[in-house]
Every structure is written in structure tokens, then in C-alpha cells.
C-alpha positions, 0 to 999 in steps of 0.5 A: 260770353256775348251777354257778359261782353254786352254788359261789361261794355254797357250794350257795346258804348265802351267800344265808342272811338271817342269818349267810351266813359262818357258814351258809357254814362250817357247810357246810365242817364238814358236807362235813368230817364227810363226808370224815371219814365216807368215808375214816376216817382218811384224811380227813387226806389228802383234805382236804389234796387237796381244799384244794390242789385247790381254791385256784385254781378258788376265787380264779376262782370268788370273782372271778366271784362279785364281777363277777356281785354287782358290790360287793367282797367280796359277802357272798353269796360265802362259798366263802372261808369254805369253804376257810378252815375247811377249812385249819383242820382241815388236817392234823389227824386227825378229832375231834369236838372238833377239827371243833366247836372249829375252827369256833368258833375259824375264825368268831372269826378270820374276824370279827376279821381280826387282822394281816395278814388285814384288810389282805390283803382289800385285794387286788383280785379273788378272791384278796381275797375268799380270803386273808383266810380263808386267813389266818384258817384258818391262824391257826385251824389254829395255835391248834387244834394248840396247844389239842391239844397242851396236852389231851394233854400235861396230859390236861386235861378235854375241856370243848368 
């Protein structure tokens, strides 16, 4: 049970007084720069790896995290935010200002839950506690590809 605990909470930051989600993600952004770190350019493809990998043990693992909290959606269970950050940057190639502006933009999306997000946490187990983040990554993922693409296209200043 302490190794499902560790990876339920994200190494323990779900336990953080203050902002769990945001603790929880600050990790993802670390473990990002890590890969980025590692494996140069080929993040891309770790990344991707890891996220495909990781979806199913995460709906197991954040279900877990459920029963052993006994409420839904435990806010100590930030394995979600984890992933969703993660598919934020998915695909993408590293870049200080991709991994920064990703996080800002995947908290802000997380809080917000817009369409569909906030009604697919309704699912029961763990695939509510993820969906929601996933959601939340992917809506994230889209408006970092738009942000890049506009910078590059009007080589506007980089102000993040």
C-alpha cells in the first residue's frame, strides 16, 4: 500500500497544506524537465511513452486513492494532475517557455473545468478523478500549440 500511496499522491505533494493540485503538478513539470534532461530531444517520444503507459495503472492507482481517502475525488489524489500536465506538453518539443506556459495554462484549465471537464468528473472511480485533467491537458496542449504558432509565425517577443 505505501508504493500505490506514494504514486496516488505524486511522491506525497498531495499532502501539501496548500495547493495539493499545484504542488502535484510542479512535480510533473520537474519529472518533464527531467526527461527533457535525460533524453534531449527525444523527450518527445518519452513522454508520449510514458503518458500512453501510464493511463491505465493511473485510473487503478487514483481509484485506489479513492477507497483508501474514502470521499470522491480526494484532494491528496493529484496523480490526475500529474498526467494532465504531462499531455499538456505532449508531443511538444521542450522549451522553457512551453514547460512554464503549459503549467500556468494546465492550472487555469484544471480550476476552470470548462465543458466537458467539470461534467466528466461525475464518472465514478478513478477514470473521474482523471478525465477531468486529461480534458484539462488536452485543452492546454491546444492552446500552447496555438500560442507557438502565432510566436513563430509574427515572431512576436517571448514575454513568459
Amino acid at each position: 500500500m505505501k508504493i500505490r500511496k506514494a504514486l496516488f499522491t505524486a511522491l506525497y505533494t498531495g499532502y501539501s497544506p496548500v495547493a495539493p493540485g499545484t504542488v502535484g503538478t510542479l512535480l510533473a513539470v520537474l519529472i518533464y524537465v527531467g526527461e527533457y534532461l535525460l533524453f534531449g530531444e527525444r523527450c518527445r517520444v518519452v513522454n508520449a511513452a510514458v503518458v500512453a503507459v501510464s493511463l491505465y495503472p493511473a485510473v487503478l492507482l487514483c481509484g485506489a486513492g479513492e477507497k483508501h481517502f474514502g470521499v470522491k475525488d480526494p484532494s491528496q489524489v493529484v496523480l490526475d494532475e500529474v498526467l494532465g500536465y504531462w499531455v499538456s506538453v505532449l508531443f511538444h518539443p521542450f522549451s522553457w517557455h512551453m514547460a512554464v506556459g503549459a503549467f500556468f495554462v494546465f492550472r487555469f484549465m484544471d480550476i476552470v473545468k470548462p465543458y466537458p471537464a467539470g461534467s466528466l468528473q461525475k464518472i465514478r472511480g478513478g477514470a473521474g478523478i482523471l478525465i477531468d485533467d486529461l480534458v484539462a491537458g488536452v485543452y492546454t496542449n491546444i492552446i500552447m500549440t496555438a500560442v507557438m504558432f502565432l510566436i513563430g509565425m509574427y515572431r512576436l517577443p517571448v514575454v513568459f
